[in-house]
VOBATOR-875197 format. One record per residue: residue number from 0; residue in one letter; x, y, z of N, C-alpha, C in turn. Coordinates in nm, 2 decimals. Each point is the difference from the previous one (the first is absolute). Last residue first. Example, Ala and Ser with C-alpha at 12.3 -4.5 7.8 and 13.67 -1.06 7.14 Angstrom:
BEGIN
  nuse  semar    n_xx    n_yy    n_zz   ca_xx   ca_yy   ca_zz    c_xx    c_yy    c_zz
     1      S    1.28   -0.22    0.71    0.09    0.11    0.00   -0.08    0.11    0.08
     0      A    0.03   -0.57   -0.01   -0.09    0.12    0.00    0.09    0.12    0.00
end
This chain:
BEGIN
  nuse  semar    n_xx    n_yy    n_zz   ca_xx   ca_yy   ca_zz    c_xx    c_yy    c_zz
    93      X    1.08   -0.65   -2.00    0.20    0.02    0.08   -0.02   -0.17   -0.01
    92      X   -0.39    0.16   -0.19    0.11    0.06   -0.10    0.13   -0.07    0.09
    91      X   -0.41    0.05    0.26    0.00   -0.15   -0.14    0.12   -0.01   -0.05
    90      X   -0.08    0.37    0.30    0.01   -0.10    0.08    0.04   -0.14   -0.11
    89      X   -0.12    0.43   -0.18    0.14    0.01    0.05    0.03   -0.15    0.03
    88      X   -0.45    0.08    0.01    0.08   -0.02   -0.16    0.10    0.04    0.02
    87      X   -0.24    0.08    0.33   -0.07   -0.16    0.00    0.13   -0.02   -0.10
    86      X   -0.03    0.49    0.07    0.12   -0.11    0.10   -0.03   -0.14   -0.05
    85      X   -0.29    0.28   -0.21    0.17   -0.02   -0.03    0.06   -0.05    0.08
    84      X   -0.44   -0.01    0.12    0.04   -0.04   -0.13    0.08    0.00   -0.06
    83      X   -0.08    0.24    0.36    0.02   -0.11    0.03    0.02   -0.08   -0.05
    82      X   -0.06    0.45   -0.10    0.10   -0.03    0.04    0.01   -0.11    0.02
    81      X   -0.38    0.07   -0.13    0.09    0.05   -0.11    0.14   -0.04    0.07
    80      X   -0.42    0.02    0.25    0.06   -0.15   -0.06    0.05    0.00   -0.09
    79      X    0.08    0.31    0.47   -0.07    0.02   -0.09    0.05   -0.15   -0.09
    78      X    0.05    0.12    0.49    0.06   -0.06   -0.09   -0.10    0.03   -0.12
    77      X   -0.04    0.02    0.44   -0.06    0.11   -0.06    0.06   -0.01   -0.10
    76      X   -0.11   -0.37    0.39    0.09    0.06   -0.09   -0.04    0.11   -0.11
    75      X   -0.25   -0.11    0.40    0.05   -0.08   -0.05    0.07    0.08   -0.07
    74      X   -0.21    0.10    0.55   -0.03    0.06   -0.20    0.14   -0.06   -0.07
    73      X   -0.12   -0.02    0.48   -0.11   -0.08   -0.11    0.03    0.07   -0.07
    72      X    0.20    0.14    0.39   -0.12    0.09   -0.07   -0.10   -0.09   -0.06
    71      X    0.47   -0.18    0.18   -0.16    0.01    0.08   -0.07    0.08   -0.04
    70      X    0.36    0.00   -0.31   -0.08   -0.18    0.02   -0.15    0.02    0.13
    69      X    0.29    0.40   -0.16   -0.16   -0.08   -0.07   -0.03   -0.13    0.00
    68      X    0.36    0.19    0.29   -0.14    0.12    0.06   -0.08   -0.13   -0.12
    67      X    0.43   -0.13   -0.01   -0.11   -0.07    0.11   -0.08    0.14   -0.01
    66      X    0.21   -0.06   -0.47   -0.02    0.08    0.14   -0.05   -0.07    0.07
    65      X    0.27   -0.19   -0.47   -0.19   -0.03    0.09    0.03    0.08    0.11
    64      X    0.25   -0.13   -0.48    0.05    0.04    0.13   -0.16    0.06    0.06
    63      X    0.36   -0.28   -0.40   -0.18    0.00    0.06    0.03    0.10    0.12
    62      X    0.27   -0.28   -0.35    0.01    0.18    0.02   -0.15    0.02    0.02
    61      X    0.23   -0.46   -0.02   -0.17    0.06   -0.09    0.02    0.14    0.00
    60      X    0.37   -0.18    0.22   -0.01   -0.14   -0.13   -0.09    0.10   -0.10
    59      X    0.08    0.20    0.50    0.04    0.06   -0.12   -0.02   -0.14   -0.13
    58      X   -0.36    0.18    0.35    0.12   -0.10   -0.05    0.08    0.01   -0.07
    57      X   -0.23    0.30    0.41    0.07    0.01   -0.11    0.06   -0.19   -0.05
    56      X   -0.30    0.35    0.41    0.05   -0.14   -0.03    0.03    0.00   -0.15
    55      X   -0.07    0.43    0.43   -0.02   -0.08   -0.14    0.05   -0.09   -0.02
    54      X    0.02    0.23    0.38   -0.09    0.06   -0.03   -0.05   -0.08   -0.12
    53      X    0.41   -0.07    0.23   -0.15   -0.06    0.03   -0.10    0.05   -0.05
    52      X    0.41    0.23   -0.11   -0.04   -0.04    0.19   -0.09   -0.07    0.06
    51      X    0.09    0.06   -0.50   -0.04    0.09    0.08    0.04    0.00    0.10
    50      X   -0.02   -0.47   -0.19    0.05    0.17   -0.07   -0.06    0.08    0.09
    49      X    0.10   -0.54    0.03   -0.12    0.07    0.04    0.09    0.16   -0.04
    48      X   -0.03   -0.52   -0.30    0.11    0.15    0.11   -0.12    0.07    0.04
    47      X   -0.05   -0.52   -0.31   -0.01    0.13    0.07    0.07    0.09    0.07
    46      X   -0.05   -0.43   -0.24    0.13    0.06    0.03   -0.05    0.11    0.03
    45      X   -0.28   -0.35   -0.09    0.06    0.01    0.14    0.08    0.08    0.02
    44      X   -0.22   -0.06   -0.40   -0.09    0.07    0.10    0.09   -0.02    0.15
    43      X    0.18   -0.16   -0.40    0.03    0.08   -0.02   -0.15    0.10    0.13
    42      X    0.08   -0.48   -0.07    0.12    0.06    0.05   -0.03    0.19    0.02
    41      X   -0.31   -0.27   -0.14   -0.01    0.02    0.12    0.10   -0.01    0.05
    40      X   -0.15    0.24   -0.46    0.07   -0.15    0.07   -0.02    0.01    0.15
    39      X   -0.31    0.34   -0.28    0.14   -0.03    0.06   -0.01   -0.11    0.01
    38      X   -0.40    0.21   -0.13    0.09   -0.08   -0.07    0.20   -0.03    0.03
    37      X   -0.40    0.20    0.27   -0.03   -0.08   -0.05    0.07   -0.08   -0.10
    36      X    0.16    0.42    0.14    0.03   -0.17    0.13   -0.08   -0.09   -0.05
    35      X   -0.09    0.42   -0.19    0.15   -0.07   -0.09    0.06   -0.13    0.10
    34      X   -0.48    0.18    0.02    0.04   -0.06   -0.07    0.16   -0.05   -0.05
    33      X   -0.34    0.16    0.38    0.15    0.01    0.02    0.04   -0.07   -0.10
    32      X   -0.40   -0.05    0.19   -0.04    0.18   -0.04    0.16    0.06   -0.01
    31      X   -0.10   -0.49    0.04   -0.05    0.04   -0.14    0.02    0.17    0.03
    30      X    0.11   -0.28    0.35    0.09    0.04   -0.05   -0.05    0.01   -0.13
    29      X   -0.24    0.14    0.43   -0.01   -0.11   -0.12    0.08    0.06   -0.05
    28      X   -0.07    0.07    0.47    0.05    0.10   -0.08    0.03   -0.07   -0.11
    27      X   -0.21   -0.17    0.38    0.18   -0.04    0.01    0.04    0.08   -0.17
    26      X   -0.41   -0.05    0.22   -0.09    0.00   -0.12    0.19   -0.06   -0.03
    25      X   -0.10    0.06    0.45   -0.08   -0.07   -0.04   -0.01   -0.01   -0.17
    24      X    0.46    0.15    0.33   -0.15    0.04   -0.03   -0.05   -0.11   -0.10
    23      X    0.37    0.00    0.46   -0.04   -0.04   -0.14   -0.17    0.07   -0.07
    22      X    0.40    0.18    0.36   -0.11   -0.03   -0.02   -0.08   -0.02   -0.18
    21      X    0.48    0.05    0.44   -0.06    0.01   -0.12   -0.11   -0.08   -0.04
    20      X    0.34    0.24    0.40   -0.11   -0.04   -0.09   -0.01   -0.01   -0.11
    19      X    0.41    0.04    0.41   -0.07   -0.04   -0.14   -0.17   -0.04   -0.01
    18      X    0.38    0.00    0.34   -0.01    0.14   -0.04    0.00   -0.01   -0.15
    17      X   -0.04   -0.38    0.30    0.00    0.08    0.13    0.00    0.13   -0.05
    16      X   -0.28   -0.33   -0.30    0.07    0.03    0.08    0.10    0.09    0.10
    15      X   -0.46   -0.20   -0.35    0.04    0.11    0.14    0.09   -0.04    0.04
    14      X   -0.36   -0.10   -0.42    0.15   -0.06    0.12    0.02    0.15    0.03
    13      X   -0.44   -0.18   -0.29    0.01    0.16    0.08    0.18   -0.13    0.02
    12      X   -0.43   -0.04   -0.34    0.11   -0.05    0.04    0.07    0.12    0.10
    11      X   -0.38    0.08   -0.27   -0.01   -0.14   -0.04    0.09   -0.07    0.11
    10      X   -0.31    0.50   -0.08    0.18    0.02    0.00   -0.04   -0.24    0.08
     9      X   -0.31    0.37   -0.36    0.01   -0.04    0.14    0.14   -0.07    0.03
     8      X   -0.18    0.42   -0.25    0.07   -0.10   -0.03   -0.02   -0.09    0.15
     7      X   -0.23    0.43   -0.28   -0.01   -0.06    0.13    0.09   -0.16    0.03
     6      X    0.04    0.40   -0.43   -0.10   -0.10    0.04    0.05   -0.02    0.12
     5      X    0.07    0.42   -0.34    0.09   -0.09    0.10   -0.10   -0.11    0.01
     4      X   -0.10    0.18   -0.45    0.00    0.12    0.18    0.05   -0.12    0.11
     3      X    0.14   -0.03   -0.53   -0.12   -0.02    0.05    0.00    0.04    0.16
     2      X    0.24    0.17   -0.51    0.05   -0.10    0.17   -0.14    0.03    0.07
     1      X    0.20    0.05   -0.51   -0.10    0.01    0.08    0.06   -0.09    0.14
     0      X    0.21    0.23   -0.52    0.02   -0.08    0.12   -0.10    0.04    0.10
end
């Protein structure tokens, strides 16, 4: 697994309200560096939970679960394609 050195993101979308930011980024973190959402239903990409305290996003449908530290670092799923390959093939089977 390789992760490429942060990059310079430029930020797309800003709202502001009275005790909230949030800021859209420019590349919006390609759901290709997130293959099991790539093949989720878009039932199953909605059902999200936030875990940790926030700290982490969990689906349970895909059993996916993504850190806000590696979403803003830029670094994609460390998901190896052995593993993914069996889930793909679970996915067929049910």
């Amino acid at each position: 697994m390789s992760f490429s050195s942060p990059e310079i993101i430029a930020a797309v979308r800003v709202e502001v309200t009275e005790d909230e930011l949030s800021v859209g980024l420019a590349d919006g973190r390609p759901l290709s560096w997130y293959p099991r959402l790539v093949h989720a239903t878009p039932e199953e990409r909605s059902g999200w939970q936030l875990v940790g305290g926030g700290f982490g996003i969990h689906w349970p449908g895909v059993d996916e679960d993504l850190s806000v530290a590696s979403l803003l670092a830029g670094r994609p799923s460390g998901e190896r394609q052995e593993s993914l390959q069996r889930w793909l093939a679970s996915r067929r089977t049910s």
